[in-house]
C-alpha positions as CSV (number, residue, x, y, z in Angstrom):
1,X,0.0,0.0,0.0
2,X,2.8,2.1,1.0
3,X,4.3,1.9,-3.0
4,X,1.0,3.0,-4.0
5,X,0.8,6.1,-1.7
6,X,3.9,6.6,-3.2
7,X,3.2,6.9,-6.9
8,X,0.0,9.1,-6.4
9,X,2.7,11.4,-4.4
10,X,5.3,11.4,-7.6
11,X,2.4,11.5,-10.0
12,X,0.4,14.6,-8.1
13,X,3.7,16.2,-8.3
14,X,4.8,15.9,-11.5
15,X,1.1,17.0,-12.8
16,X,1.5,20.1,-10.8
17,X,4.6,21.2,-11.9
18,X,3.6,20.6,-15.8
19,X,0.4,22.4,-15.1
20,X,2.3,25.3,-12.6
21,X,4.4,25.9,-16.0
22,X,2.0,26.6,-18.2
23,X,0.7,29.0,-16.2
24,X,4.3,30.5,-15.3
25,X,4.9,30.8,-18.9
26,X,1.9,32.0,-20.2
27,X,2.2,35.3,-17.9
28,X,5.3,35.5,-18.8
29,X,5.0,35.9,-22.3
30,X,2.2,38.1,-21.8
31,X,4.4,39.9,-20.0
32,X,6.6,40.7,-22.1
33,X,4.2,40.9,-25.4
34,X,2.6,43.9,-23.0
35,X,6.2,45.5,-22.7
36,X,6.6,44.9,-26.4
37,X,3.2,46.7,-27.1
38,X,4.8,49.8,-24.8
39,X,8.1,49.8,-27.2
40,X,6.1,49.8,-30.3
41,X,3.6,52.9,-29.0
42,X,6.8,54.4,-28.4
43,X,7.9,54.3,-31.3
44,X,4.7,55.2,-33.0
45,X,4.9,57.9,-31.0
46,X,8.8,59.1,-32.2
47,X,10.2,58.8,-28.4
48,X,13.2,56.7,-29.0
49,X,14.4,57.3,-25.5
50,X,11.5,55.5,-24.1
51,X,11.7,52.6,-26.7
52,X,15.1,52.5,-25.7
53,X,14.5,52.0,-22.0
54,X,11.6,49.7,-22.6
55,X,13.9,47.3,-24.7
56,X,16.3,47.4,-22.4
57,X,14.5,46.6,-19.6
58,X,12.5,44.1,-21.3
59,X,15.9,42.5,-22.4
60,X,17.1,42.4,-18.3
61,X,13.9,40.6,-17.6
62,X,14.5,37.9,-20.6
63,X,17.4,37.0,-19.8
64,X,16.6,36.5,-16.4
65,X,13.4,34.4,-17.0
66,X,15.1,32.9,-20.7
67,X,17.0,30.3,-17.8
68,X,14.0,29.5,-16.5
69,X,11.7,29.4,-19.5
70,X,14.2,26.9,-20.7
71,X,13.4,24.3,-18.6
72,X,10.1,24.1,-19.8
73,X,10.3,25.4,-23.4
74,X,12.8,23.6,-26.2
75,X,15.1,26.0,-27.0
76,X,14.5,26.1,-30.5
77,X,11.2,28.2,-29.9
78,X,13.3,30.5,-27.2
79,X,16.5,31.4,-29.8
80,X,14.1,33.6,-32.0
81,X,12.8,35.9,-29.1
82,X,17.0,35.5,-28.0
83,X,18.0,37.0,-31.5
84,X,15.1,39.7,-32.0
85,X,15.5,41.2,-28.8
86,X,19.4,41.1,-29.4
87,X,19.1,43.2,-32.7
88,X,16.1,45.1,-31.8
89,X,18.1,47.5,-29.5
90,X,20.7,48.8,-32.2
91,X,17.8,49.1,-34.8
92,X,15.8,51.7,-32.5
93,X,19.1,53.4,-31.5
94,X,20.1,53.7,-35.5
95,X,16.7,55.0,-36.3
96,X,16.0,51.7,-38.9
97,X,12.5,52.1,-39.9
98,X,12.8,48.0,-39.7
99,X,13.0,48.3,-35.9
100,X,9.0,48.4,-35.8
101,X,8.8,45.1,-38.3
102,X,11.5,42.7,-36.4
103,X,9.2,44.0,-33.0
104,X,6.0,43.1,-35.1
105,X,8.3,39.3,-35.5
106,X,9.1,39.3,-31.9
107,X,5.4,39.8,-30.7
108,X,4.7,36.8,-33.2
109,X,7.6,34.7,-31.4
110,X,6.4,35.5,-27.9
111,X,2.9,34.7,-29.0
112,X,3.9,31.1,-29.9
113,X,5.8,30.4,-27.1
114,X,2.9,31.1,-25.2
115,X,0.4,29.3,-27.3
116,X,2.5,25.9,-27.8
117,X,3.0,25.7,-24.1
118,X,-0.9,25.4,-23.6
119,X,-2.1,21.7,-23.0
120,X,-4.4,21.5,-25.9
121,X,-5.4,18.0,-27.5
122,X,-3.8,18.5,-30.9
123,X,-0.7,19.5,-29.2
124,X,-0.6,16.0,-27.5
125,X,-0.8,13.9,-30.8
Protein backbone atom coordinates (compact mmCIF):
# COMPACT_ATOMS: atom_id res chain seq x y z
CA UNK A 1 0.00 0.00 0.00
CA UNK A 2 2.82 2.07 0.96
CA UNK A 3 4.28 1.91 -2.95
CA UNK A 4 1.01 3.01 -4.00
CA UNK A 5 0.78 6.09 -1.75
CA UNK A 6 3.95 6.64 -3.21
CA UNK A 7 3.20 6.93 -6.89
CA UNK A 8 0.03 9.07 -6.41
CA UNK A 9 2.73 11.44 -4.43
CA UNK A 10 5.34 11.37 -7.59
CA UNK A 11 2.41 11.47 -9.96
CA UNK A 12 0.40 14.56 -8.15
CA UNK A 13 3.69 16.17 -8.29
CA UNK A 14 4.84 15.85 -11.48
CA UNK A 15 1.14 16.99 -12.78
CA UNK A 16 1.48 20.10 -10.77
CA UNK A 17 4.63 21.21 -11.95
CA UNK A 18 3.59 20.59 -15.78
CA UNK A 19 0.43 22.38 -15.07
CA UNK A 20 2.27 25.27 -12.64
CA UNK A 21 4.43 25.90 -16.03
CA UNK A 22 1.98 26.61 -18.22
CA UNK A 23 0.74 29.04 -16.22
CA UNK A 24 4.32 30.51 -15.31
CA UNK A 25 4.89 30.75 -18.86
CA UNK A 26 1.87 32.04 -20.22
CA UNK A 27 2.19 35.28 -17.85
CA UNK A 28 5.34 35.51 -18.76
CA UNK A 29 5.01 35.90 -22.30
CA UNK A 30 2.17 38.07 -21.84
CA UNK A 31 4.42 39.91 -19.99
CA UNK A 32 6.61 40.66 -22.12
CA UNK A 33 4.16 40.94 -25.40
CA UNK A 34 2.65 43.86 -22.98
CA UNK A 35 6.25 45.45 -22.71
CA UNK A 36 6.61 44.87 -26.38
CA UNK A 37 3.22 46.71 -27.07
CA UNK A 38 4.84 49.85 -24.81
CA UNK A 39 8.07 49.77 -27.17
CA UNK A 40 6.13 49.76 -30.28
CA UNK A 41 3.56 52.85 -28.98
CA UNK A 42 6.78 54.42 -28.36
CA UNK A 43 7.93 54.30 -31.29
CA UNK A 44 4.70 55.19 -33.00
CA UNK A 45 4.95 57.91 -30.99
CA UNK A 46 8.82 59.07 -32.20
CA UNK A 47 10.21 58.81 -28.41
CA UNK A 48 13.24 56.71 -29.02
CA UNK A 49 14.39 57.25 -25.54
CA UNK A 50 11.55 55.52 -24.10
CA UNK A 51 11.73 52.60 -26.72
CA UNK A 52 15.12 52.48 -25.67
CA UNK A 53 14.54 52.01 -21.99
CA UNK A 54 11.60 49.73 -22.58
CA UNK A 55 13.92 47.34 -24.73
CA UNK A 56 16.33 47.37 -22.41
CA UNK A 57 14.54 46.61 -19.60
CA UNK A 58 12.51 44.13 -21.34
CA UNK A 59 15.90 42.50 -22.42
CA UNK A 60 17.14 42.43 -18.31
CA UNK A 61 13.88 40.56 -17.64
CA UNK A 62 14.45 37.92 -20.59
CA UNK A 63 17.43 36.98 -19.81
CA UNK A 64 16.64 36.49 -16.38
CA UNK A 65 13.36 34.42 -17.04
CA UNK A 66 15.09 32.89 -20.66
CA UNK A 67 16.98 30.31 -17.81
CA UNK A 68 14.01 29.50 -16.51
CA UNK A 69 11.69 29.35 -19.46
CA UNK A 70 14.24 26.92 -20.69
CA UNK A 71 13.38 24.28 -18.62
CA UNK A 72 10.05 24.14 -19.84
CA UNK A 73 10.34 25.35 -23.37
CA UNK A 74 12.80 23.61 -26.16
CA UNK A 75 15.15 25.99 -27.02
CA UNK A 76 14.49 26.12 -30.52
CA UNK A 77 11.17 28.19 -29.94
CA UNK A 78 13.25 30.45 -27.24
CA UNK A 79 16.48 31.36 -29.80
CA UNK A 80 14.07 33.63 -31.99
CA UNK A 81 12.81 35.91 -29.11
CA UNK A 82 17.04 35.49 -27.99
CA UNK A 83 18.05 37.05 -31.52
CA UNK A 84 15.11 39.69 -31.97
CA UNK A 85 15.50 41.24 -28.80
CA UNK A 86 19.41 41.12 -29.38
CA UNK A 87 19.11 43.22 -32.67
CA UNK A 88 16.12 45.11 -31.80
CA UNK A 89 18.07 47.51 -29.51
CA UNK A 90 20.73 48.80 -32.24
CA UNK A 91 17.81 49.07 -34.82
CA UNK A 92 15.79 51.67 -32.53
CA UNK A 93 19.11 53.40 -31.50
CA UNK A 94 20.10 53.75 -35.54
CA UNK A 95 16.68 54.95 -36.30
CA UNK A 96 16.03 51.67 -38.87
CA UNK A 97 12.52 52.14 -39.88
CA UNK A 98 12.78 48.05 -39.67
CA UNK A 99 12.96 48.28 -35.86
CA UNK A 100 9.04 48.41 -35.82
CA UNK A 101 8.76 45.15 -38.30
CA UNK A 102 11.52 42.74 -36.36
CA UNK A 103 9.22 43.99 -33.00
CA UNK A 104 6.00 43.05 -35.08
CA UNK A 105 8.27 39.35 -35.51
CA UNK A 106 9.13 39.30 -31.91
CA UNK A 107 5.43 39.81 -30.65
CA UNK A 108 4.71 36.79 -33.17
CA UNK A 109 7.64 34.67 -31.43
CA UNK A 110 6.37 35.45 -27.86
CA UNK A 111 2.90 34.71 -28.98
CA UNK A 112 3.92 31.08 -29.94
CA UNK A 113 5.82 30.36 -27.06
CA UNK A 114 2.91 31.05 -25.17
CA UNK A 115 0.38 29.29 -27.34
CA UNK A 116 2.53 25.90 -27.75
CA UNK A 117 3.01 25.69 -24.12
CA UNK A 118 -0.87 25.40 -23.56
CA UNK A 119 -2.12 21.67 -22.99
CA UNK A 120 -4.44 21.53 -25.93
CA UNK A 121 -5.42 18.00 -27.47
CA UNK A 122 -3.77 18.54 -30.85
CA UNK A 123 -0.74 19.48 -29.19
CA UNK A 124 -0.57 16.02 -27.48
CA UNK A 125 -0.79 13.90 -30.83
Amino acid sequence: MTRIYTSLVILFTLVGLCTSSVFVVDSACTRYDAQAAEIASALAAGDTEEALAACDAMQAQWERFHSICGIFVTGTRLSPIHEELEALRPMIAAGIPESSAGLARLRCHIRTVSEETRPLFWHIL
